[in-house]
C-alpha positions in Angstrom: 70.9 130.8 -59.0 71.3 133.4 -62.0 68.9 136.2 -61.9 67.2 137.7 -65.1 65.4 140.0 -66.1 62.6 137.8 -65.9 63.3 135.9 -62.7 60.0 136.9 -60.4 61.2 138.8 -57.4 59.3 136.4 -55.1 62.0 133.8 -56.6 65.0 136.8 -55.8 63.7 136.5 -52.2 63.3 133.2 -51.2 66.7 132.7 -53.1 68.8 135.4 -50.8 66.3 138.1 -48.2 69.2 140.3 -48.1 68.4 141.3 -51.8 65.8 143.5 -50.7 67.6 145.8 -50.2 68.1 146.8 -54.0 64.5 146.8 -54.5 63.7 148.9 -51.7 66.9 151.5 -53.3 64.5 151.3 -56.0 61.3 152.4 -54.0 59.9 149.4 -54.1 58.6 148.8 -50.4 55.8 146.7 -50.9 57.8 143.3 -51.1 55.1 141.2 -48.8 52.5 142.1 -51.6 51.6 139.0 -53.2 51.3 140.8 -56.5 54.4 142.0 -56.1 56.2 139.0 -55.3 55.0 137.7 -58.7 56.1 140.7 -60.6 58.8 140.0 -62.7 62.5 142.4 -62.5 61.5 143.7 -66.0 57.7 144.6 -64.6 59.3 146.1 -61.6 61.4 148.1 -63.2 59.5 149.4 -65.6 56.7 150.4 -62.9 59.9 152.2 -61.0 61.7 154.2 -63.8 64.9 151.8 -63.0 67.4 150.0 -65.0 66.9 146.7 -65.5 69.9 145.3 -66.3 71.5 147.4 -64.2 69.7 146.0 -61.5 69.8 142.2 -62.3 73.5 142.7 -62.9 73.6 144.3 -59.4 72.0 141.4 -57.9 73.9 139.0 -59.5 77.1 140.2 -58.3 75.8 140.3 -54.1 75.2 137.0 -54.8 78.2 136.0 -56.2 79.8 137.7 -53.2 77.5 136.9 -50.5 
């Protein structure tokens, strides 16, 4: 699966769990929200003050690796 921007982190999760751990870096701990889960990487992001495409590229690279 390649993560962007605008994959839904509901999708991030239920693709690879262990990538929570980058949103919760981000101070994102409401994960189980269902709103949340809907929210897209951009939306995040934006909502957090975080990097984007920092953040998909991090993803994408633990998965590769994982």
């Amino acid at each position: 699966m390649q993560i962007t921007k605008k994959s839904t982190i509901g999708d991030v999760l239920d693709y690879n769990r262990d990538t929570a751990q980058f949103f919760f870096e981000m101070g994102m701990h409401c994960l189980g929200c269902p709103s949340a889960r809907s929210e897209t990487i951009e939306q995040a992001c934006l909502v957090h003050g975080t990097d984007c495409d920092a953040l998909v590229n991090k993803i994408n690279e633990f998965i590769a690796n994982a």
